[in-house]
C-alpha positions in Angstrom: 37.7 -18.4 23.5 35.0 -16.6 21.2 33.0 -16.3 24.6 35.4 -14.2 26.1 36.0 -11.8 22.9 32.0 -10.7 23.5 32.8 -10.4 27.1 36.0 -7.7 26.0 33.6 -6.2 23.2 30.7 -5.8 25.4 32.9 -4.1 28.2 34.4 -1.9 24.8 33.4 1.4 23.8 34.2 1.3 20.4 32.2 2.2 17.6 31.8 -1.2 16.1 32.0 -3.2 19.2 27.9 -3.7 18.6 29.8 -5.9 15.3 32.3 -7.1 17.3 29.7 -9.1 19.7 27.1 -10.0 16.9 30.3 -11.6 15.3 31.0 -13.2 18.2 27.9 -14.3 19.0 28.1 -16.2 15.7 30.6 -17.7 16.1 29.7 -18.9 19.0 26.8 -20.7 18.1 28.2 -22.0 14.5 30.9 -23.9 17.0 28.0 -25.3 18.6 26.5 -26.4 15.7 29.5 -28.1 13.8 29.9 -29.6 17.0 26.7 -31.5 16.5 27.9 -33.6 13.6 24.2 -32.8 12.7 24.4 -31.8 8.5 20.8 -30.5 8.6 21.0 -28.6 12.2 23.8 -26.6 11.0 22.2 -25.4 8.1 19.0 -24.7 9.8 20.5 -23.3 12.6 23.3 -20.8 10.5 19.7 -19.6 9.0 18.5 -18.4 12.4 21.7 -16.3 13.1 20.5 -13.9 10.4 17.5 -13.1 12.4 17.5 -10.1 14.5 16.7 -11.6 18.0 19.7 -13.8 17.2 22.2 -11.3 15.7 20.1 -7.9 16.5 22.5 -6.9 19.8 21.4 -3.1 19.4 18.3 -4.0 20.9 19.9 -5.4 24.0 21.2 -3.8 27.3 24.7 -4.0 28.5 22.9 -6.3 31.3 21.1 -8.0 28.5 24.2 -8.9 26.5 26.4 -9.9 29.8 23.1 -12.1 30.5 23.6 -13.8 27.2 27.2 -14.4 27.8 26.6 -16.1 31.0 24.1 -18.0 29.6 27.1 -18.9 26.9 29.1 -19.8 29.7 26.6 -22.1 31.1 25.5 -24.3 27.9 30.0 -24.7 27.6 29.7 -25.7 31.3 26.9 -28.4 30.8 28.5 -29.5 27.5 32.5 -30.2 29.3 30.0 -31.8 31.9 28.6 -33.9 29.6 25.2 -33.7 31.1 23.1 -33.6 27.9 19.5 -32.7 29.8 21.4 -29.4 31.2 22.4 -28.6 27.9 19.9 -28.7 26.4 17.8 -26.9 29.5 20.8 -24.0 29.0 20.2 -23.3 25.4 16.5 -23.5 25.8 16.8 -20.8 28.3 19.5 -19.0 26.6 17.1 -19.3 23.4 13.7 -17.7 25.2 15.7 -15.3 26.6 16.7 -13.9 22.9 12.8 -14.3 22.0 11.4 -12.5 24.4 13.6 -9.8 24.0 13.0 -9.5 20.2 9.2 -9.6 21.4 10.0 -6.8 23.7 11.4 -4.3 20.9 8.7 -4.9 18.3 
């Protein structure tokens, strides 16, 4: 599970393990995306992961990045559930979180 690889890269200490969870985290929310079925979400949204609040993980903590990946965790929870309302109340949070962050560094 792509969720689990940023868990292992975040726990890493390699050089490009900062790559190896912005890939992830890509990957990530692409799956989410195609899973959609939504044409014109998925190329609005693959335009967001180029910003740096979305891909920018050097300006996160470890806490910060294991945050996100429970927050990960919880939108995959809500979707198996089914319940669309906590979805979409995940990815909100999971969303603010990465703004305010980005806000935070500037």
């Amino acid at each position: 599970m792509v969720n689990d690889g940023m868990r292992e890269a975040i726990a890493g200490k390699s050089t490009d393990r900062i790559e190896k969870i912005a890939q992830a985290n890509k990957r990530f929310h692409e799956g989410l995306f195609d899973a959609s079925g939504q044409g014109y979400l998925r190329m609005f949204a693959r335009t967001l992961l180029h910003l740096p609040m979305v891909s920018g993980f050097f300006i996160y903590s470890r806490d910060e990045m294991e945050e996100s990946v429970r927050q990960h965790q919880e939108i995959i929870t809500a979707l198996q559930a089914g319940n669309e309302d906590w979805a979409n109340a995940a990815m909100t949070c999971h969303l603010n979180g990465a703004l305010e962050r980005f806000r935070r560094s500037r």
